[in-house]
C-alpha atoms as one frame of an Amber mdcrd trajectory, in Angstrom:
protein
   9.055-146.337-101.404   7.778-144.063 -98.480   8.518-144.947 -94.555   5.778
-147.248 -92.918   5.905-147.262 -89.314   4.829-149.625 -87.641   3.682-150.237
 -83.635   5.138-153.328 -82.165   2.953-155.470 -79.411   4.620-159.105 -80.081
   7.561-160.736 -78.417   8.903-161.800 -82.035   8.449-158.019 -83.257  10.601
-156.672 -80.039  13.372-158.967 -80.840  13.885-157.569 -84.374  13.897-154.496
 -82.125  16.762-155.646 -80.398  18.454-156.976 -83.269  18.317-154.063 -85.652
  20.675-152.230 -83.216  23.165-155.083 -83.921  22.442-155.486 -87.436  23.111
-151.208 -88.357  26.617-151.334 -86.560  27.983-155.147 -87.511  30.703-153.259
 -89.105  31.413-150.564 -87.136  34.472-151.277 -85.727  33.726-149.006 -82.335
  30.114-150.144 -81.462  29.861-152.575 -78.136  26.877-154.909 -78.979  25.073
-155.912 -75.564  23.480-159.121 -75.308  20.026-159.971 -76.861  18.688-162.207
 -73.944  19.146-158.749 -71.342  17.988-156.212 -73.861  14.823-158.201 -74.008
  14.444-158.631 -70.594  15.384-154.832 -70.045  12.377-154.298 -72.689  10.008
-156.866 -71.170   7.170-155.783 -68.927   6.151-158.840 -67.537  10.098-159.222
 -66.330  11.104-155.580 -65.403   9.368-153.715 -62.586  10.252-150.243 -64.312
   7.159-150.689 -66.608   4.600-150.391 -63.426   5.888-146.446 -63.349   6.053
-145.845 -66.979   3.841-146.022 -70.012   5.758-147.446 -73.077   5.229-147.514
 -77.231   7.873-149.454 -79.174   7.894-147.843 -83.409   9.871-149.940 -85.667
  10.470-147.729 -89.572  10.493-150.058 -92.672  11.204-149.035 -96.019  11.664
-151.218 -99.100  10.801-154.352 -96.771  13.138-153.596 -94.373  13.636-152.606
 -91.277  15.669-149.301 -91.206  15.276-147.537 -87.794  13.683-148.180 -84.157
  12.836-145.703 -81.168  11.125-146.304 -78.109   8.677-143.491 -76.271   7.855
-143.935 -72.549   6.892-141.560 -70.123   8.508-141.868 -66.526   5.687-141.251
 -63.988   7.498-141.471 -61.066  10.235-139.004 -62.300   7.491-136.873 -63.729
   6.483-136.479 -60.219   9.517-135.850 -59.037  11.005-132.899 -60.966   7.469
-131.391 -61.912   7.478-131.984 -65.142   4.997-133.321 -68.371   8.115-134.831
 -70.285   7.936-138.161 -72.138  11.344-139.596 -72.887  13.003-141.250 -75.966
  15.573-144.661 -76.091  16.736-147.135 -77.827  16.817-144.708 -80.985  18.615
-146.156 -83.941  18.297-145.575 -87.939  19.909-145.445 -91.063  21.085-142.079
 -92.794  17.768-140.959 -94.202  15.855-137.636 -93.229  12.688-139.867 -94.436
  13.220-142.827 -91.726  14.630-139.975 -88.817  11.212-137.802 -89.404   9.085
-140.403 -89.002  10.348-142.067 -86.493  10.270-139.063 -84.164   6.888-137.845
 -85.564   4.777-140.618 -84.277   6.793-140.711 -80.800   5.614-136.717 -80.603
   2.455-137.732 -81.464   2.194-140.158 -79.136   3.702-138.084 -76.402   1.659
-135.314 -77.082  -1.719-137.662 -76.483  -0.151-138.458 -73.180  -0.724-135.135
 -72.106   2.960-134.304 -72.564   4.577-130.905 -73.222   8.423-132.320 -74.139
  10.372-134.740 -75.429  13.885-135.450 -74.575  16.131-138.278 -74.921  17.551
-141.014 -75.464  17.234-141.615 -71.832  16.224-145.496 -70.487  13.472-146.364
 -67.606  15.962-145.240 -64.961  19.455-144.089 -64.437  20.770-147.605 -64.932
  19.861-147.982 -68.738  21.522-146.380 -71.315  21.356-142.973 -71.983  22.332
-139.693 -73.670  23.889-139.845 -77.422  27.255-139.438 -78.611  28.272-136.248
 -79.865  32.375-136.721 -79.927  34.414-139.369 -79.492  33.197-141.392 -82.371
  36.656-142.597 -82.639  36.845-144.443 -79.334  35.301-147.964 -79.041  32.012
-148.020 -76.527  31.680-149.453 -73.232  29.434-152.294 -71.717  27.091-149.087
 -70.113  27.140-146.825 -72.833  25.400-146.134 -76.173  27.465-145.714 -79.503
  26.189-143.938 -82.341  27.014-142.929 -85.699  27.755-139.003 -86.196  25.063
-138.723 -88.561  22.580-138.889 -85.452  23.228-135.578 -83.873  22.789-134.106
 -87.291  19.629-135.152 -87.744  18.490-134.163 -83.971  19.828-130.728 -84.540
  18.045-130.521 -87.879  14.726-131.386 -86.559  15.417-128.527 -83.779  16.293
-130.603 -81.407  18.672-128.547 -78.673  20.652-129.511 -75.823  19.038-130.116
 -72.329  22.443-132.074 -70.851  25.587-132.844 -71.426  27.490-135.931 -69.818
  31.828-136.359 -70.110  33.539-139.879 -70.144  37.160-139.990 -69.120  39.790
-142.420 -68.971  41.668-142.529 -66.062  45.737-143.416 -65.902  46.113-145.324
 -62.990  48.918-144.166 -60.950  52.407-146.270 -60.079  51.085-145.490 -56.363
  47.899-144.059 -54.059  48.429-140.610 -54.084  50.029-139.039 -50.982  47.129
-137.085 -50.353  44.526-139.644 -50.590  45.909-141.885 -48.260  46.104-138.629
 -45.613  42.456-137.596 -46.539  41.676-141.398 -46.350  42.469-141.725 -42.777
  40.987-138.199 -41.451  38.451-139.284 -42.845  38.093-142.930 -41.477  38.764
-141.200 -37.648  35.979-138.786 -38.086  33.287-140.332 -39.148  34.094-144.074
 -38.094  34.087-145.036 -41.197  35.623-148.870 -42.052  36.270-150.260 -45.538
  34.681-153.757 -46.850  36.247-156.330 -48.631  34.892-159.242 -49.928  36.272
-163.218 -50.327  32.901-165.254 -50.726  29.944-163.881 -52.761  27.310-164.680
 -50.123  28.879-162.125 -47.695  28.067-159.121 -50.295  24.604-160.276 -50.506
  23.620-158.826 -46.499  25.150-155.224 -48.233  23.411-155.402 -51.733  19.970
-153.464 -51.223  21.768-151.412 -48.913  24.281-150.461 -52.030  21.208-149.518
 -54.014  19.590-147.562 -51.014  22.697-145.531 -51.100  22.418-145.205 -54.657
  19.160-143.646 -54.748  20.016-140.976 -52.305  23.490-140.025 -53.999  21.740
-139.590 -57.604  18.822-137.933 -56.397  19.644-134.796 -57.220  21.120-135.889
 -60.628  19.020-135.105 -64.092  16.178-137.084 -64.750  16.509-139.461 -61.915
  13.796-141.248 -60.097  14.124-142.989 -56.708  14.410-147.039 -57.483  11.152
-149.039 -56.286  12.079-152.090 -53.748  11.010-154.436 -57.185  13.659-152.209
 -59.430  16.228-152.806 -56.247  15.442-156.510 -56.044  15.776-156.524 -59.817
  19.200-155.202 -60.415  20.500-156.586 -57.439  19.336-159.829 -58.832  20.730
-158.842 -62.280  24.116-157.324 -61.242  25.101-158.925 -58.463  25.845-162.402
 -59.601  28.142-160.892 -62.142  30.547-158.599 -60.062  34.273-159.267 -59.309
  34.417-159.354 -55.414  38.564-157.595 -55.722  36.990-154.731 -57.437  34.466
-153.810 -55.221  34.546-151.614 -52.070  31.779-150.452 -49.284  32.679-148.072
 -46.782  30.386-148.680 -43.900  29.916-146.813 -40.519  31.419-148.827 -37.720
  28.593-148.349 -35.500  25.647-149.070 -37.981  26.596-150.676 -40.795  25.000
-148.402 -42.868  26.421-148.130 -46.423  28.313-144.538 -46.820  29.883-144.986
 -49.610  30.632-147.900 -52.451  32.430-148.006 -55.450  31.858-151.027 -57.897
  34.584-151.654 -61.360  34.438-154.385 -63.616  37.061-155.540 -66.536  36.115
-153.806 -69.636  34.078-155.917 -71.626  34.141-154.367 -74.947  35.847-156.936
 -76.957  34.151-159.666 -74.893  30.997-158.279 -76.022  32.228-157.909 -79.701
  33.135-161.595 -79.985  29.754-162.577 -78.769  27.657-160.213 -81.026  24.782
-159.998 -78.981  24.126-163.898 -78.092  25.308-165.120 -74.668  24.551-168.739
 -75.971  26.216-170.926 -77.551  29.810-169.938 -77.268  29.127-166.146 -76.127
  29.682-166.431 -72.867  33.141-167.857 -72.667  35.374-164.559 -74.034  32.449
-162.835 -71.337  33.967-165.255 -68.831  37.443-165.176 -69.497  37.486-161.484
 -69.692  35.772-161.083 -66.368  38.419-163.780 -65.069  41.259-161.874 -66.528
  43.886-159.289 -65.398  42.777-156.503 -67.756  44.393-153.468 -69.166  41.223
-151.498 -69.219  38.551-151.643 -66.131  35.157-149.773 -66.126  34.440-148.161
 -62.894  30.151-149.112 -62.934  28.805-147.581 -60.167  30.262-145.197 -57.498
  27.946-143.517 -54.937  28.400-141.301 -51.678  25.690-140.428 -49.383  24.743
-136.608 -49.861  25.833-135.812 -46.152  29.402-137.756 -47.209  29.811-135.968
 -50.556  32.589-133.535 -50.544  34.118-135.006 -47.294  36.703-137.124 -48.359
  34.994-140.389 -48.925  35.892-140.929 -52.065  39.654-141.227 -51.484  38.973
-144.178 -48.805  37.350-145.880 -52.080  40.528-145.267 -54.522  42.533-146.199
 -51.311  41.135-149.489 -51.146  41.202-150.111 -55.501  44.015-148.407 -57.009
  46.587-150.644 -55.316  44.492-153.779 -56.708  44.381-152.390 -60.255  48.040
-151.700 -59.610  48.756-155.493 -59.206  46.631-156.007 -61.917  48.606-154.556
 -64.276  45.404-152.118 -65.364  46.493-149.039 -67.577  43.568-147.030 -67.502
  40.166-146.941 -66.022  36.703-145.819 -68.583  34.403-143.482 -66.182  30.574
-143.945 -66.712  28.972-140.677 -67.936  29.666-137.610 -65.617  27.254-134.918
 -65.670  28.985-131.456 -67.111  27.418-129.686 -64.196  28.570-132.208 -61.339
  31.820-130.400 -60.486  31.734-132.281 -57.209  32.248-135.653 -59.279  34.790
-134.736 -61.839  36.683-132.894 -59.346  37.622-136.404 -57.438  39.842-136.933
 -61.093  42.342-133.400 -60.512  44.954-136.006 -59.102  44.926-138.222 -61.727
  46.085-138.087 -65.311  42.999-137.854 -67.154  41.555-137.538 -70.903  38.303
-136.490 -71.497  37.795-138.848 -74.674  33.717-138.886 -75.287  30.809-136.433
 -75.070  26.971-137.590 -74.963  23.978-135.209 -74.501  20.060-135.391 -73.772
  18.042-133.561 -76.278  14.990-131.654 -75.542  11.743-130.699 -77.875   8.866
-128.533 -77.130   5.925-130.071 -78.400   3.978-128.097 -80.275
């Protein structure tokens, strides 16, 4: 029976979406599922402010009655304007091992794309910097992360086989932690701290992070700017993740560095216990009983911590900053009892960023990339 693809418009439709992602790995003993509840409001537009910069089209393939693959074309406006560019963007790509599904699939998001006015595709990449993004090309042997996609190695294949090339490359890492700070952080650290009167943050109560939370996200936006892709956040995409990330943090394992004299956020670097298995036991639904390994695990004293979200101002970068960060959380994941740390994707090109890992022990464990398309 031939592919039929089919537009989705209806809330029911998008959460057989959501679920197909679940359903194609629910024995895939590396796959991370996230939760249905925040994939749907991640895919909402009446819920998530990235939809007022970007035009969307959700395909669903079926084949035999079924549902056998999913992709999602948007085109980015606001990042369109910013990097000069006529490039519509794929995400939230999944299908089954058939050249049939893959092909069509992708031919109706060109299509589309290429009514837009675009001149590329590339992908998987989310709404912003924040979603998922970039598939696996190695490491398909090592279980996913909370922030990260996982994909079977047949995917690449297919890309490549539909001409798809490279356009960038992100690493993953894990990161030993050390027995101690290393001597030469703590002497950076405080050159650092003197020079720029700089103080580090700590946190006991919740409500005394909120005064510092837009700032964090300020800071964000000028510390990725420069990265691939990205798109300044919109004061409704700030108040949205704040509101969505927030309430969820563990207060020990976050740090702000702050200048003394304005209170203006330098630097910040946020980590979380790994919530793969947490995620696994839940398999996608927060409710009924989902949430309590999610609880427990963020309650816990982990092995294995994801470090989220780090950012340095631009005019910081390269200045030491970074150590006064790892000052401030490598003796708390020391007391912890955490073995190793999972870095979000790194950019190949941002030497700057990997660079801040030469005094660590370190393996470079997983590989994603962004492909690229002319269309034609």
């Amino acid at each position: 029976m031939s592919v039929i693809i089919k537009e989705i418009t209806q809330k029911k439709e998008l959460k057989n979406f959501v679920k197909f992602n679940i359903e194609l790995y629910k024995d895939c003993p590396y796959h991370v599922p996230g939760l249905i509840e925040e994939e749907m409001m991640t895919l909402d537009k009446h819920k998530n402010p990235a939809f007022e910069l970007c035009d969307t089209v959700f395909f669903l393939a079926y084949k035999d009655d079924r549902i056998v693959g999913r992709i999602l074309g948007m085109v980015n406006r606001k990042s369109n304007e910013v990097w000069g560019q006529k490039y519509a963007r794929f995400g939230f790509v999944d299908f089954i091992d058939d050249a049939e599904v893959v092909n069509a699939l992708f031919n109706a998001v060109e299509k589309w794309a290429k009514a837009q006015g675009m001149d590329h595709l590339h992908g998987p990449l989310g709404f912003t910097d924040l979603d998922h993004e970039g598939m696996l090309i190695d490491g398909f042997d090592q279980l996913g992360t909370m922030a990260t996609i996982y994909n079977y190695p047949y995917y690449p294949k297919h890309m490549e086989r539909m001409q798809y090339v490279k356009d960038n490359d992100w690493h993953e890492f894990k990161i030993y932690i050390p027995k101690e700070v290393p001597e030469k952080h703590l002497r950076v650290g405080e050159i650092v701290k003197k020079k720029y009167g700089l103080k580090t943050l700590k946190f006991k109560k919740r409500k005394d992070i909120w005064p510092y939370a837009y700032k964090i996200f300020e800071t964000l936006n000028s510390a990725f700017g420069p990265l691939y892709g990205f798109a300044p956040l919109t004061e409704k995409q700030i108040n949205y993740y704040v509101n969505q990330y927030i309430p969820m943090i563990r207060l020990d394992m976050v740090t702000i560095i702050v200048k003394e004299e304005t209170d203006e956020v330098v630097g910040f670097g946020i980590s979380l216990p790994n919530l793969s298995h947490a995620l696994k036991k839940a398999k996608g639904h927060m409710f009924p009983f989902g949430f309590i390994p999610l609880l427990k695990a963020l309650k816990s004293k982990p092995k294995v911590i994801d470090l989220y979200l780090m950012g340095v101002l631009p005019e910081y970068q390269n200045k030491g900053v970074n150590a006064l960060i790892f000052n401030d959380l490598i003796p708390v994941y020391i007391n912890l009892g955490v073995e190793y740390a999972e870095t979000n994707p790194e950019l190949e090109s941002n030497n700057a960023v990997q660079a801040q890992w030469d005094y660590f022990k370190r393996e470079h464990h997983k590989t994603r990339r962004a492909f690229i398309k002319e269309l034609k």
